[in-house]
C-alpha positions as CSV (number, residue, x, y, z in Angstrom):
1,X,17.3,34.0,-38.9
2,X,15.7,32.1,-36.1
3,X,17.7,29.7,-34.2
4,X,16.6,26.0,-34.7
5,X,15.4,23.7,-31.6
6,X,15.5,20.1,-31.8
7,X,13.6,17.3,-29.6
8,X,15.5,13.7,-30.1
9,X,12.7,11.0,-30.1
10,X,12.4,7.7,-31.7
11,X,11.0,8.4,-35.8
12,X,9.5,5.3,-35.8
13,X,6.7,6.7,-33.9
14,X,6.3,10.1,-34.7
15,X,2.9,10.7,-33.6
16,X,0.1,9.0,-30.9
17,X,-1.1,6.9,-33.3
18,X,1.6,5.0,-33.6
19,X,2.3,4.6,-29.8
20,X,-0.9,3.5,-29.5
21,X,-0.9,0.9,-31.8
22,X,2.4,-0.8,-30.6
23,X,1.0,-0.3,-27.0
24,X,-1.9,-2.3,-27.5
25,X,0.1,-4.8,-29.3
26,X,2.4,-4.7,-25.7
27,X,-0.9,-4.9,-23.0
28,X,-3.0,-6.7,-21.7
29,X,-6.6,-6.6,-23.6
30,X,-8.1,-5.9,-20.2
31,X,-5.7,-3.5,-19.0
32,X,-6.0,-1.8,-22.5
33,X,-9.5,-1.4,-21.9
34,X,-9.3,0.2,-19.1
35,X,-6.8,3.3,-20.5
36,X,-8.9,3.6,-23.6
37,X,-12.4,3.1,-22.1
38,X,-15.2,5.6,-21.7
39,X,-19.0,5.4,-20.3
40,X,-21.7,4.2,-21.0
41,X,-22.1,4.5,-25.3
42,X,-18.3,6.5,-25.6
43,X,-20.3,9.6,-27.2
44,X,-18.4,11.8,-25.0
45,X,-15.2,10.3,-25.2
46,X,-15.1,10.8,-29.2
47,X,-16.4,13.8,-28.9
48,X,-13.6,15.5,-26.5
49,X,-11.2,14.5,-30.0
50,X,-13.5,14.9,-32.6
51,X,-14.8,18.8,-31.8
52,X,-11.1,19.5,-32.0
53,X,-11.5,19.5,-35.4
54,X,-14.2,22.3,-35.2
55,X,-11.3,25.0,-34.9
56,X,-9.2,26.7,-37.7
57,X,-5.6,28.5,-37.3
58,X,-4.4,31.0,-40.1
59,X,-1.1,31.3,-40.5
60,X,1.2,34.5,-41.2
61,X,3.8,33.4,-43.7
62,X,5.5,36.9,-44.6
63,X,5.6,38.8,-41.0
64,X,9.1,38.5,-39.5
65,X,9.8,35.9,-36.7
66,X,11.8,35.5,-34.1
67,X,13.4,32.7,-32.0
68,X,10.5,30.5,-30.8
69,X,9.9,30.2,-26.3
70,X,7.4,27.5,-25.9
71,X,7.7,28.1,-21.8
72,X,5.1,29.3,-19.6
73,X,5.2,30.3,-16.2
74,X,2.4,28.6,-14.0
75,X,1.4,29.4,-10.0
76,X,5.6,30.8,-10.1
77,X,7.3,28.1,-12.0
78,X,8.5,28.2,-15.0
79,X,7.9,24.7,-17.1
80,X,9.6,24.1,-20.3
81,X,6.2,23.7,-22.7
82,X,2.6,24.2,-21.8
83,X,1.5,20.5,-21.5
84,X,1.9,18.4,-18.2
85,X,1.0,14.6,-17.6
86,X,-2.7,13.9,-16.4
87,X,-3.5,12.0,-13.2
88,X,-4.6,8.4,-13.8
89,X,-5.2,5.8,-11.6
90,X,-3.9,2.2,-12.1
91,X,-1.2,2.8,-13.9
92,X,1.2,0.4,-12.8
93,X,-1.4,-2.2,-14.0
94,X,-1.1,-0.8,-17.5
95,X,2.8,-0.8,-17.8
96,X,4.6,-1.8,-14.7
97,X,6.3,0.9,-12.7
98,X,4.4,3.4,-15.0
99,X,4.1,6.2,-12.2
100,X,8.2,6.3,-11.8
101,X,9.2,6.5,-15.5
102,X,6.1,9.4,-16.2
103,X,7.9,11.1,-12.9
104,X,11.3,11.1,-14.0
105,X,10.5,12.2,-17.4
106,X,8.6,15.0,-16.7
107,X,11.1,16.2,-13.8
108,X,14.1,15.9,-16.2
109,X,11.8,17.6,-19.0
110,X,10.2,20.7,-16.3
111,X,7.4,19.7,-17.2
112,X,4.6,18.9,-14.3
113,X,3.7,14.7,-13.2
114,X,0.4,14.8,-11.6
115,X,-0.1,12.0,-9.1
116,X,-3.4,10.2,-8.7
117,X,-4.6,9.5,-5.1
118,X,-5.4,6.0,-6.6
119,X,-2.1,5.1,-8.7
120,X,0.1,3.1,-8.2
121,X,3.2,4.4,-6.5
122,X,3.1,6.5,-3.1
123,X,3.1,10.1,-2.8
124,X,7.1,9.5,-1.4
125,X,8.3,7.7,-3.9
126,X,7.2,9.8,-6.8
127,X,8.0,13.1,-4.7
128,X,11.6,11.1,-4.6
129,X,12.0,10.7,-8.4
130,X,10.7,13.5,-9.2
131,X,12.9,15.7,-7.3
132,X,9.7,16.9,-5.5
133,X,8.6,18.3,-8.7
134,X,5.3,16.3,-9.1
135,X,1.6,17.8,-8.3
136,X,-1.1,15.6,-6.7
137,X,-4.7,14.8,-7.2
138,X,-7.0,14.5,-4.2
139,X,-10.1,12.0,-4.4
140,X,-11.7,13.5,-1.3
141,X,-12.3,11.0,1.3
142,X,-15.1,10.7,3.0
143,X,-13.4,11.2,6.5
144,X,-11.5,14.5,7.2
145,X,-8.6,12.6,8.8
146,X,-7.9,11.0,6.5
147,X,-8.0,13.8,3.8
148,X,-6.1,16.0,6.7
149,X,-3.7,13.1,7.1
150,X,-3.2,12.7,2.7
151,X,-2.6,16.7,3.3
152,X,0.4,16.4,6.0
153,X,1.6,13.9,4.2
154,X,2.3,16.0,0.5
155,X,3.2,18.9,2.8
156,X,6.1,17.0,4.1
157,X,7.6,16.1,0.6
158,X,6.7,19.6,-0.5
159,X,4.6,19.1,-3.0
160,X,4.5,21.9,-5.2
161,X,0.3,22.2,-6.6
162,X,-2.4,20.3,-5.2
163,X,-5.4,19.1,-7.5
164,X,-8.9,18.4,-6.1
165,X,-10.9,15.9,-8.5
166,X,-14.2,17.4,-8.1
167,X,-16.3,15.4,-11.1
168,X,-16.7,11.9,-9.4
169,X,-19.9,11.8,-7.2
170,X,-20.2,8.1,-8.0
171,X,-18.0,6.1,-10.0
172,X,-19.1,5.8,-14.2
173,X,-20.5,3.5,-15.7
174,X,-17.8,1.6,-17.9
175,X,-19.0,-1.2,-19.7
176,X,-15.8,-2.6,-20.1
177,X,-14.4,-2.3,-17.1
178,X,-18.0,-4.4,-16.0
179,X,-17.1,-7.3,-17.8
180,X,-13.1,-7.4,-17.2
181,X,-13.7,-7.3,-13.5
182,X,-11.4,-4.2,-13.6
183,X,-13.8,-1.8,-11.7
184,X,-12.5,-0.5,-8.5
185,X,-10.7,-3.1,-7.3
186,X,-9.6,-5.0,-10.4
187,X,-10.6,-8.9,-10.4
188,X,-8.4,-10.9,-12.5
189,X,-10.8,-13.6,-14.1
190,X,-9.6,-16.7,-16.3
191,X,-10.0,-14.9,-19.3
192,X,-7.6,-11.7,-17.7
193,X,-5.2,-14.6,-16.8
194,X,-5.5,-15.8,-20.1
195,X,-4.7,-12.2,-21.7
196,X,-1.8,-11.4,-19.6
197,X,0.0,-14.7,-20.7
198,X,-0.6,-13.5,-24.6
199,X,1.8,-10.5,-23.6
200,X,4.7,-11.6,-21.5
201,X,7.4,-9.2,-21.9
202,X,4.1,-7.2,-19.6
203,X,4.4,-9.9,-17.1
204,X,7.7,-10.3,-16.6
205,X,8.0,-6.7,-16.4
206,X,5.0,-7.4,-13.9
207,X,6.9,-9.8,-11.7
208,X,10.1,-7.3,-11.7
209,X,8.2,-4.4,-9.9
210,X,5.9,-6.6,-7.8
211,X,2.1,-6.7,-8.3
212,X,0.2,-3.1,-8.7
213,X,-1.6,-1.9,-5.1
214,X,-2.8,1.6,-4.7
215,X,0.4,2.5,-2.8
216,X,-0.4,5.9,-1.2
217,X,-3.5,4.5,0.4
218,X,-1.5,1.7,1.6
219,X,-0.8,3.0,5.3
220,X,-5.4,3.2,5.4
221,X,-5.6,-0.2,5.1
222,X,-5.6,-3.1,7.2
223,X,-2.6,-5.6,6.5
224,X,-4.4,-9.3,4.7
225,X,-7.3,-7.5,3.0
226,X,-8.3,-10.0,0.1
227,X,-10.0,-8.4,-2.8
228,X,-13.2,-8.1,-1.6
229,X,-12.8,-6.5,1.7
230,X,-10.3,-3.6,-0.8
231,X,-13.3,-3.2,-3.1
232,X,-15.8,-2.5,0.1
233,X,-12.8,-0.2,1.6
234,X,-12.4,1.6,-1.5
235,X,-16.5,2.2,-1.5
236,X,-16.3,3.5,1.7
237,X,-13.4,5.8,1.7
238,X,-14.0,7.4,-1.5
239,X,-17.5,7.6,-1.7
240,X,-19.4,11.0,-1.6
241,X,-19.8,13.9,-3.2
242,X,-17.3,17.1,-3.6
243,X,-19.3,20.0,-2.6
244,X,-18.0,23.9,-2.3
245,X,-17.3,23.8,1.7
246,X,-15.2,20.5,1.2
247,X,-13.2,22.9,-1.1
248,X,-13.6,25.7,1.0
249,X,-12.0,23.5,3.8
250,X,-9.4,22.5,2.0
251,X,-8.6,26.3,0.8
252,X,-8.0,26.8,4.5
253,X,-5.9,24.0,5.1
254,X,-3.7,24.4,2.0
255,X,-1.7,27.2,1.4
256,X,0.3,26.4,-1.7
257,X,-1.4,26.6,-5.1
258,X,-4.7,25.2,-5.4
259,X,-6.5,23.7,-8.5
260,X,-9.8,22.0,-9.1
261,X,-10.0,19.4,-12.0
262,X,-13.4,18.6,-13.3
263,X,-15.3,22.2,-13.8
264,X,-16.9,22.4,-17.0
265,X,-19.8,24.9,-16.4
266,X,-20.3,28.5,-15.2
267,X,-21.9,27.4,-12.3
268,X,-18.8,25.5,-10.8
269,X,-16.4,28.3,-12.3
270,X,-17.9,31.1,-9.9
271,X,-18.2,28.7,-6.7
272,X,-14.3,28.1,-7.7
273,X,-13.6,31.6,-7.8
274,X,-15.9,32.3,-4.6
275,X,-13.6,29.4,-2.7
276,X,-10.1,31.5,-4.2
277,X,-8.5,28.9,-5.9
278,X,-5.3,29.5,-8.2
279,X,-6.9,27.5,-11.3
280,X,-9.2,25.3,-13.0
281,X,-8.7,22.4,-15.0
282,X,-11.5,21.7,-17.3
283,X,-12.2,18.3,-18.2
284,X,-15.2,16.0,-18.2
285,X,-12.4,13.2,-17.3
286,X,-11.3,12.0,-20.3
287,X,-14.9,11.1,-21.0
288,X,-15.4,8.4,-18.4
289,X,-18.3,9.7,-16.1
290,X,-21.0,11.4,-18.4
291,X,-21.9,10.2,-21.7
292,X,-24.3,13.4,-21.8
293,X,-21.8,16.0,-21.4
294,X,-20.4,17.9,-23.8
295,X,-16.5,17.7,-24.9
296,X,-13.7,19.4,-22.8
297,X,-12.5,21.9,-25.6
298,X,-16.0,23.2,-26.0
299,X,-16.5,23.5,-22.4
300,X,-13.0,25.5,-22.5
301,X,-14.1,27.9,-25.0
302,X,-17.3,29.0,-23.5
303,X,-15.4,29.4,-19.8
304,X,-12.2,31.2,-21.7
305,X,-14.0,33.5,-23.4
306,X,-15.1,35.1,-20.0
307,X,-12.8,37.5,-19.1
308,X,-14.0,37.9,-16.0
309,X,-13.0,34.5,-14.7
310,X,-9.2,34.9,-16.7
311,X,-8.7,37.7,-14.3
312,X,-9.1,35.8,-11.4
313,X,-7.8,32.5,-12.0
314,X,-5.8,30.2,-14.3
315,X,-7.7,28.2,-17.0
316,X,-6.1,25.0,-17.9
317,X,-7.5,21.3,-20.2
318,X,-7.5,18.2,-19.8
319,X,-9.3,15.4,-22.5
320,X,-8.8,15.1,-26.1
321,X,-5.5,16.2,-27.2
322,X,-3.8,14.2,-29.4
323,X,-1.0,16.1,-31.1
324,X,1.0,20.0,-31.3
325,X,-1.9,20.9,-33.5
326,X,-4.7,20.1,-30.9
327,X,-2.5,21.9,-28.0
328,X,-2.2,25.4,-30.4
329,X,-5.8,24.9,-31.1
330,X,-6.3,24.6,-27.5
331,X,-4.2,27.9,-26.7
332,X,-6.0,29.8,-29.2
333,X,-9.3,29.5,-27.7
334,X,-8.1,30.4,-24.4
335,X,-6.5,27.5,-22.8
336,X,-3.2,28.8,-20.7
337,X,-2.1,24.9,-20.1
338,X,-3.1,21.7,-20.9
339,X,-3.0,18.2,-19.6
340,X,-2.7,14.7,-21.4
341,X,-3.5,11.3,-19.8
342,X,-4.2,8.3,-22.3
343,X,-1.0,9.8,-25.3
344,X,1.9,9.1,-22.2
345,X,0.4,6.1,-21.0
346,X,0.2,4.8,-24.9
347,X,4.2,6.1,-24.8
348,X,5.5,3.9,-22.0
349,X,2.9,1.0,-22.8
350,X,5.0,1.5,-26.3
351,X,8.3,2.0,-25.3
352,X,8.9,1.4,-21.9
353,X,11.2,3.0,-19.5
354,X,12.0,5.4,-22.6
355,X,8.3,5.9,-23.2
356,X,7.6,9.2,-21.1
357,X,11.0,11.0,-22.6
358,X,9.9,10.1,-26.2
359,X,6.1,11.2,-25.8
360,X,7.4,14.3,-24.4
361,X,10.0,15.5,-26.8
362,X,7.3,14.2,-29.7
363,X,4.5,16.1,-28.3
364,X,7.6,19.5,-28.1
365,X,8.0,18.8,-32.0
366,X,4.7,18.9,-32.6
367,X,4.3,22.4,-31.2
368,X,7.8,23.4,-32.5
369,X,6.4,23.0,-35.9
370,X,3.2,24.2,-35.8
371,X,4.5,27.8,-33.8
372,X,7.2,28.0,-37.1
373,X,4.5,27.1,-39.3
374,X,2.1,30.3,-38.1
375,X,5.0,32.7,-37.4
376,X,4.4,33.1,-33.9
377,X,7.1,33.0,-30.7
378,X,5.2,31.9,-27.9
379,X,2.3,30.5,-27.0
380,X,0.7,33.8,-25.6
381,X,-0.2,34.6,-29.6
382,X,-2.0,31.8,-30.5
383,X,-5.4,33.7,-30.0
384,X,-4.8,35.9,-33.0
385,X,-4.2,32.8,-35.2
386,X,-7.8,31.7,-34.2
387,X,-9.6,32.0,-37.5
388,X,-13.6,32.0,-36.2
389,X,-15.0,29.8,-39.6
């Protein structure tokens, strides 16, 4: 018999759903747009969860299993499940202090924290919590001393994989954000005000850990600048597209594992390959940049059904996993690991400081079950529980 593996996490919220209903209930309207928004129409967000649907596992009930592994080993660590926690910026704005508690949960857990150039806490302070455990994701700036300077900076705390965010030549279109104020910088109108009074365990919580600023640019800026002089720094140090010698450049200069995070077509998969980095993260970013694209997963399949590019690189996801059942369905169509941005951020928003171990160990039982359920041990035989409908 199979030995039986347990994740401790609060039953009254057993899935993302339910996190996400109690978070909303817990932030701000405005800030809650932000997390959940999409551009433009939100065609693309719906369809990076909806095309998850689109794929069938059979199961093996009468072959013999054994003790279920859910590790993996990525670019020569070995992390306890094959999920990690997506970059996203502000997110000491949606829950205070956000960045730390995602940090410390997925250090204690193995699992990997990605850092956002554009959250909340510095690249220090989360390489501190974290035990220097966490990854980072690069916005490229537009001058090279300052990306060379961002670059010294993670080398000096170690930092084990760096992420270059390649699918942002200009800012998306959010509707929601337009009218909030919260494009990049956030305004807080009357009616923000307004909203952050209606939840005030938020704002005290708020008060406690000081007012969000995008902490790793911090040292970039000059001391005094109001909100306006941010927004027209922020336009001018992160504007510009992320072409294959910026990457190339950045191969040279960084000699620890390398990743880009936006590449959804073939196109960008052989310049990525062509550069030498270690992996790919395929996204469309969370389905906040193009409305016209199509979803995540079904860029995945078409990319990790080419053997050619599984030899030479790793193939990870980000966007539109939601549960154990979309990560197996990811796996068996090729994805070697995944990434999850809006589900941990609906966790602490839910539960606070106990919100990252709980989305974790709910997001482990998920998979737990769903590996019993098909008769498999790890996560390498998923593709032969693909059933092609």
């Amino acid at each position: 018999m199979s030995k039986k593996i347990t994740f401790p996490y609060n039953p009254q919220y057993p899935s993302v759903a339910d996190l996400r209903k109690r978070a909303k209930s817990r932030i701000p309207k405005f800030a809650f747009d932000y997390l959940e928004g999409g551009c433009n129409e939100g065609l693309n967000l719906s369809r990076n969860e909806n095309d998850f649907d689109n794929i069938y596992l059979k199961p093996n009930y009468l072959r013999v299993g054994g003790d279920i592994d859910m590790s993996v080993e990525l670019f020569g660590r070995r992390y306890s499940a094959p999920f990690g926690i997506s970059p996203i910026g502000l997110q000491g704005l949606m829950w205070p202090n956000a960045p730390e508690i995602l940090a410390k949960a997925a250090a204690k857990a193995d699992i990997p924290y990605t850092l956002s150039t554009v959250s909340t806490s510095s690249i220090e302070r989360i390489a501190e919590v974290s035990d220097g455990k966490a990854w980072f994701q690069l916005y490229h700036p537009t001058e090279n001393s300052l990306r060379d300077d961002i670059l010294n900076r993670l080398k000096a705390v170690e930092c084990p994989v760096l992420v270059v965010l390649v699918d942002v030549p200009a800012f998306g279109l959010r509707y929601k954000e337009i009218k909030s104020g919260l494009s990049i910088p956030p305004k807080m109108s009357i009616n923000n005000i307004l909203q952050a009074c209606a939840r005030p365990l938020w704002g005290i919580k708020t008060l406690q850990h000081g007012i969000p600023s995008f902490a790793t640019l911090k040292p970039y800026m000059e001391k005094g600048m109001d909100m306006s002089q941010l927004g027209q720094f922020m336009n001018k140090t992160f504007t510009g597209k992320v072409d294959i010698e910026k990457v190339a450049a950045i191969r040279d200069l960084w000699k620890g594992p390398l990743v880009l995070k936006g590449i959804a077509t073939d196109e960008d998969m052989q310049a990525a390959i062509q550069i030498g980095v270690d992996g790919v993260i395929v996204s469309n970013h969370g389905g906040r940049q193009i409305d016209a694209g199509e979803s995540s997963i079904n860029s995945l399949i078409k990319l990790a059904g080419n053997d050619a590019y599984k030899s030479k690189l790793k193939i990870m996801l980000d966007g539109g996993i939601r549960s154990g059942v979309d990560l197996a369905r990811a796996h068996a169509v090729g994805s070697e690991f995944n990434f999850m941005g809006r589900p941990f951020m609906y966790g602490v928003g839910a539960l606070g400081n106990e919100g990252g171990d709980h989305t974790i160990n709910m997001f482990k039982t998920h998979l737990y079950q769903i590996m019993q359920q098909l008769t498999i041990e790890d996560i390498t035989q998923f593709p032969d529980r693909l059933l092609n409908p």
